[in-house]
C-alpha positions as CSV (number, residue, x, y, z in Angstrom):
1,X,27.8,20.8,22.1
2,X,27.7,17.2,22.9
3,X,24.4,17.2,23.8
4,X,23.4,18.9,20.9
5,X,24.8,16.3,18.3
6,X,23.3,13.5,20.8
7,X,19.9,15.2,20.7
8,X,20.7,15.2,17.0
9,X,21.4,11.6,16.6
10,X,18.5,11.0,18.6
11,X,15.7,13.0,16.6
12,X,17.5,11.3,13.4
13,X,17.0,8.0,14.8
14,X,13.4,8.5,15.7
15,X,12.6,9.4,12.6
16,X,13.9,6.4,11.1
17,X,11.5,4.2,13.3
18,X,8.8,5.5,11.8
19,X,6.6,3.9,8.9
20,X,6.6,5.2,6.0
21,X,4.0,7.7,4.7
22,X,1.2,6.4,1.7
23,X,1.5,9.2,-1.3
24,X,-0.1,7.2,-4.4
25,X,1.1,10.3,-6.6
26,X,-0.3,9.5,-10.2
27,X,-1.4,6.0,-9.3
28,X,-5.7,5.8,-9.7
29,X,-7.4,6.9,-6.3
30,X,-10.6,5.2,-6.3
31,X,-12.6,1.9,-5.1
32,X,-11.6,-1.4,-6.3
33,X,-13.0,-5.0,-6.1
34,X,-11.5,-8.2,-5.3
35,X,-14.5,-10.3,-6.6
36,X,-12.7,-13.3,-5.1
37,X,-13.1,-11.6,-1.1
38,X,-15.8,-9.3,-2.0
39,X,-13.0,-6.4,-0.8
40,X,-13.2,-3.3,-1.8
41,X,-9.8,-1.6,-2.1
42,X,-10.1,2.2,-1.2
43,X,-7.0,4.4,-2.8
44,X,-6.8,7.8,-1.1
45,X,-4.3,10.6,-2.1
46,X,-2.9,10.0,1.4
47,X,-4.4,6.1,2.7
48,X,-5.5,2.7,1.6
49,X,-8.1,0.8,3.3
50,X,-10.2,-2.5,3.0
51,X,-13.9,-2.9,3.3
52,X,-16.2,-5.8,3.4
53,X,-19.6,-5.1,3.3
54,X,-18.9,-1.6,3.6
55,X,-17.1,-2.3,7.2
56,X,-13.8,-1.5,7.3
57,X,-11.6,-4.7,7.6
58,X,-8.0,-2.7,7.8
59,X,-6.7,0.6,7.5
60,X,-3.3,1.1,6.3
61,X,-3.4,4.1,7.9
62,X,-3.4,2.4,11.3
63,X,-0.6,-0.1,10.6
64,X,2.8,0.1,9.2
65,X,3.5,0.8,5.5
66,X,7.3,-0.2,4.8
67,X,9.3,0.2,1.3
68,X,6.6,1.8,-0.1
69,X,7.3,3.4,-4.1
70,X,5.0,4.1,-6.9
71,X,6.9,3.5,-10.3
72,X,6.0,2.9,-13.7
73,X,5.3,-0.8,-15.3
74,X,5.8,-0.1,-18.9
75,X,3.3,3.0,-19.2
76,X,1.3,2.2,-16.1
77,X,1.6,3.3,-13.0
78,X,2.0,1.1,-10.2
79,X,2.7,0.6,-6.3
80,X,4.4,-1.6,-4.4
81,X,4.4,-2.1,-0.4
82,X,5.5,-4.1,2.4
83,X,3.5,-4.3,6.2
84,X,4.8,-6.3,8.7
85,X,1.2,-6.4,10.2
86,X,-0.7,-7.8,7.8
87,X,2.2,-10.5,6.8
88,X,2.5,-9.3,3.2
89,X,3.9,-7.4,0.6
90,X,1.4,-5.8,-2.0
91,X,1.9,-4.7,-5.8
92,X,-0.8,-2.9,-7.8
93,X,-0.8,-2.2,-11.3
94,X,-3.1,-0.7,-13.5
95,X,-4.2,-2.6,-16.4
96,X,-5.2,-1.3,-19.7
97,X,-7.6,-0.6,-20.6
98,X,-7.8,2.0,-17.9
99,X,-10.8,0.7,-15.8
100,X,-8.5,-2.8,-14.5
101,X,-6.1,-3.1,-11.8
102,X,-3.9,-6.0,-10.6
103,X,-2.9,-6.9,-7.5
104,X,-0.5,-9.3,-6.3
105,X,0.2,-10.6,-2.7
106,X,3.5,-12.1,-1.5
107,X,2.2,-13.9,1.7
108,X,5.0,-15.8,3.7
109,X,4.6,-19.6,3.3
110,X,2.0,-19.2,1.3
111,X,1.2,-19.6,-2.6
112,X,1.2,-15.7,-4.2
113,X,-2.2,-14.2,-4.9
114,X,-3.0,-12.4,-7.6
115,X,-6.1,-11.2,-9.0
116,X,-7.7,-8.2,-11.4
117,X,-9.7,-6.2,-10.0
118,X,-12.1,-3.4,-11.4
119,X,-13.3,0.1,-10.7
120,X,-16.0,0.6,-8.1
């Protein structure tokens, strides 16, 4: 019995360790640019990745994704995530009309960037 509950603990704590998992539920899937990098943003159902020049620059899917939520800013969807990786925390919201997108970085010791970005 003991080493059930330990093996129980165990599993529980593993689990814990783990990032969490991207679901953008009803937030736009899609290409967006940051004119400013020339990044695209690509929003998956299940991943979010960043190109230059159509080469991947990072993969969310290969790092980790921490506090990760997608909420609603007034009538617009939005997200909001941490990764220890990259350095940052992240916040995108759509913008009406419906073809914008803002995106603003918290970067540590840094100023905060923010930009709009439209639909690829």
């Amino acid at each position: 019995m003991k080493k059930m509950i330990l093996v129980l603990l165990l599993l529980l704590a593993a689990t814990a360790v783990y990032a969490q998992q991207i679901n953008l539920g009803n937030f736009p899937v899609g290409r967006w640019l940051d004119a400013n990098y020339n990044a695209v943003w690509e929003f998956t159902s299940s991943n979010i990745r960043i190109t230059v020049d159509g080469n991947v620059v990072f993969d969310f899917s290969q790092n980790t994704v921490q506090n990760f939520r997608v909420s609603m800013d007034g009538t617009q969807p939005s997200i909001t995530f941490s990764c220890p990786e990259a350095g940052r925390t992240y916040r995108f919201t759509t913008r009406l009309p419906a073809t914008g997108l803002r995106m603003t970085i918290d970067r540590e010791g840094l100023p905060q960037y923010t930009v709009d970005m439209s639909r690829q």
